[in-house]
C-alpha positions in Angstrom: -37.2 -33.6 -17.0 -36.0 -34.3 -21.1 -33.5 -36.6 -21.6 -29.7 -35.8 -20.6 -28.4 -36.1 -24.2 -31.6 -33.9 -25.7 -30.8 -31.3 -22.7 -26.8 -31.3 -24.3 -27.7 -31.0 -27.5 -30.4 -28.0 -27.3 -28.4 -26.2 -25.5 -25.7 -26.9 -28.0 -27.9 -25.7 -30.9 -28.7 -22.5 -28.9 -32.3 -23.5 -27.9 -33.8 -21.1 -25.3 -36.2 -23.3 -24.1 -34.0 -26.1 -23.0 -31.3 -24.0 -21.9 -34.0 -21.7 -19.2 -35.8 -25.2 -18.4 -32.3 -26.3 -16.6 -31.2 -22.7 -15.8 -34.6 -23.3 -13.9 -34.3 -26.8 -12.5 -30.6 -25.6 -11.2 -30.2 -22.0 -10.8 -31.5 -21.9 -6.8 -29.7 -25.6 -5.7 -26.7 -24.3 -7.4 -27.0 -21.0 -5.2 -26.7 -22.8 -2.1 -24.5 -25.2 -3.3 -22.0 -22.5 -3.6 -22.5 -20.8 -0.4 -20.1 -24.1 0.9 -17.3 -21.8 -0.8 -18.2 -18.1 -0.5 -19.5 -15.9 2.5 -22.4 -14.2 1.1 -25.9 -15.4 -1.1 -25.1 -12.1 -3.8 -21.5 -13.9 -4.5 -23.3 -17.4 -5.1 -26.0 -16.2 -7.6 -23.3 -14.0 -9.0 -21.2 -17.1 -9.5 -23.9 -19.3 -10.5 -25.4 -16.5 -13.2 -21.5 -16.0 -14.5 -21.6 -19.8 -15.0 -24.7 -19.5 -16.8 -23.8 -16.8 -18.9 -20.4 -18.4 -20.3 -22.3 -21.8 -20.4 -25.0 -19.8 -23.3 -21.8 -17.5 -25.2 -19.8 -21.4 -25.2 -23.1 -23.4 -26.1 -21.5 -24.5 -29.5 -18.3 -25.6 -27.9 -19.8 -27.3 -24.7 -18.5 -31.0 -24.3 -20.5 -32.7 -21.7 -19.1 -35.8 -21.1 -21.1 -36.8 -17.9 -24.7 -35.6 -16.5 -25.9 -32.0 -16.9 -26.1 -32.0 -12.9 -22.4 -33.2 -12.3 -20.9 -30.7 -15.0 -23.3 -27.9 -13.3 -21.8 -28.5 -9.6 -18.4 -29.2 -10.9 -18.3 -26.0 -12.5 -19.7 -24.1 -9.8 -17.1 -25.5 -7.3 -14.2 -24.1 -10.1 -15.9 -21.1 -10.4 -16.0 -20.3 -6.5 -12.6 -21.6 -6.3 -11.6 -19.1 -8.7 -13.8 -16.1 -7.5 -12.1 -16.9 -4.3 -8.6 -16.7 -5.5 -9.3 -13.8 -7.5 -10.6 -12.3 -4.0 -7.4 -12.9 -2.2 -5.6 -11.2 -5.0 -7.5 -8.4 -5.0 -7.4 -8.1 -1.0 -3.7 -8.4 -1.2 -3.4 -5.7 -3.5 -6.1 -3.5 -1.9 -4.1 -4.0 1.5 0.0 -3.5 -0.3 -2.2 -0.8 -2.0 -3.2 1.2 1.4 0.0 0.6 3.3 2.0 2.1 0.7 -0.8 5.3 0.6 0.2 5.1 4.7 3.5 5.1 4.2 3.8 8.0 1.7 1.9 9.9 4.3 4.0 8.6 6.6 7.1 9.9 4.6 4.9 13.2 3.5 4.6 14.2 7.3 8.4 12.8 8.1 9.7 15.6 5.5 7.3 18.0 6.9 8.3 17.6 10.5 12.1 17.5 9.4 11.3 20.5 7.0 9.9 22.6 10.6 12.7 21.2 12.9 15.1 22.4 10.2 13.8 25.9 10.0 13.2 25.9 13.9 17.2 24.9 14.1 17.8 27.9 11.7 16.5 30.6 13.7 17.9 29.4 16.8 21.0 30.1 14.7 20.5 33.2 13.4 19.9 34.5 17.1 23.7 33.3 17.9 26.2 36.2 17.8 27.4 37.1 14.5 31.1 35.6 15.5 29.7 32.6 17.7 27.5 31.7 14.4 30.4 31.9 11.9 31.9 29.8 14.2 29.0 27.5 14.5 28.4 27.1 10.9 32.0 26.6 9.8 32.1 23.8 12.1 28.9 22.0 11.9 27.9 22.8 8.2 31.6 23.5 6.3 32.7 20.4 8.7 36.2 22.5 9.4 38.2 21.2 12.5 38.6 24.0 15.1 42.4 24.5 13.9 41.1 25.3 10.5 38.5 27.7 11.9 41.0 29.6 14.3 43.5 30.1 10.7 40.8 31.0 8.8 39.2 33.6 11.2 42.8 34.7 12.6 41.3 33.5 16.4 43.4 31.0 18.6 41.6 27.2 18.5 40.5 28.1 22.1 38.4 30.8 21.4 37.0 28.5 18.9 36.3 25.7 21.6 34.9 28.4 23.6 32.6 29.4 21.2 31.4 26.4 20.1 30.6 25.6 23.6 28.4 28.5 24.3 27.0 27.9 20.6 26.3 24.7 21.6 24.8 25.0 24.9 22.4 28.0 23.7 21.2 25.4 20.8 20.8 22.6 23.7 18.1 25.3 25.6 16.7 27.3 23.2 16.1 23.2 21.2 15.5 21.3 24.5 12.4 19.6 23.4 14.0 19.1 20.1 17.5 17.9 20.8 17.7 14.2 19.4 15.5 15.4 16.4 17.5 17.9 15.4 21.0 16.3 16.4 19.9 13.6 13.7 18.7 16.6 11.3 22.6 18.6 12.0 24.8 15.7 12.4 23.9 12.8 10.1 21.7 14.9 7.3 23.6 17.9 6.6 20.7 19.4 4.9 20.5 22.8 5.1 
C-alpha cells in the first residue's frame, strides 16, 4: 500500500488509479463494517458505494486529517446513521401515510352507511300515513313542540301525542335492526 499522504493527495488531484486502488483495498471490509448498523448486505454496499461516490464528486475539497482507514469507517458509521434516520422518517410517513388512506375509507364507508340508513329511514317514512307523517316530520325534522303542531294542523296536542306514538313505534319495527344507528342519524344529525 502507497503512502497515506500520496493516497490523500491523488485522490485530491482526481487520480483514478489511487482513488480505485483504496476503493479496492476498502470497499468489501467497509461492507461488513456497516452491516453493525443496517439489516441487509444491499443497504451496506449501497452506503459504502454512496460514500464512495461523494468522496470522488468532493475529491478537491477532501481534508483528511487522520488515516485513509479511520476517515473511511468514520464516514461509513455517519452515513448508516443517517440512512438509518432517513429510514425512520420515511417509515413514519409511510405508516401516518396509510392510516390516514384507512381512515378516509373509514370515513368514505361511515358516509356511505349513513347515506343507506338515511334513505332506509326515508321510506320507512313515506309508508307512515299521510297525517301520522306530517306529524312525524314537523316534529322530528321542523323540531315543533306538539302544542305548535296541534295549532298549526287545527288537531288537539293529544292527537298529536297519539300520533307520534304510533309514528314512532311503526319506525321502532319496521327499523329494529337499525334503531341506535338511525336514532343518532334523526336526533343528533338532522340531515335529511
Amino acid at each position: 500500500m502507497i503512502d497515506e499522504r500520496i493516497l490523500i493527495e491523488g485522490i485530491n488531484k482526481g487520480d483514478k488509479l489511487i482513488f480505485e486502488e483504496v476503493y479496492r483495498e476498502y470497499y468489501i471490509p467497509l461492507c461488513y463494517y456497516c452491516l453493525r448498523y443496517v439489516e441487509t448486505l444491499e443497504d451496506s454496499e449501497e452506503i459504502v458505494q454512496d460514500l464512495f461516490v461523494k468522496i470522488w464528486e468532493k475529491r478537491t475539497e477532501l481534508e483528511i486529517n487522520t488515516s485513509i482507514k479511520a476517515y473511511l469507517y468514520r464516514s461509513v458509521q455517519n452515513y448508516a446513521l443517517n440512512y438509518l434516520n432517513k429510514k425512520k422518517t420515511e417509515d413514519r410517513y409511510l405508516m401516518i401515510h396509510s392510516r390516514q388512506i384507512h381512515d378516509e375509507f373509514d370515513i368514505d364507508r361511515n358516509e356511505l352507511v349513513e347515506e343507506e340508513l338515511r334513505l332506509l329511514l326515508k321510506h320507512a317514512i313515506l309508508k307512515l300515513p299521510e297525517k301520522r307523517r306530517r306529524i312525524f316530520e314537523l316534529s322530528r325534522f321542523d323540531g315543533m313542540k306538539y302544542s305548535r303542531i296541534a295549532e298549526k294542523l287545527s288537531i288537539s296536542v293529544k292527537t298529536v301525542e297519539s300520533q307520534m306514538t304510533k309514528a314512532l313505534k311503526y319506525l321502532r319495527i319496521v327499523l329494529k335492526d337499525y334503531t341506535p344507528i338511525i336514532g343518532f342519524i334523526l336526533f343528533i344529525s338532522n340531515k335529511f
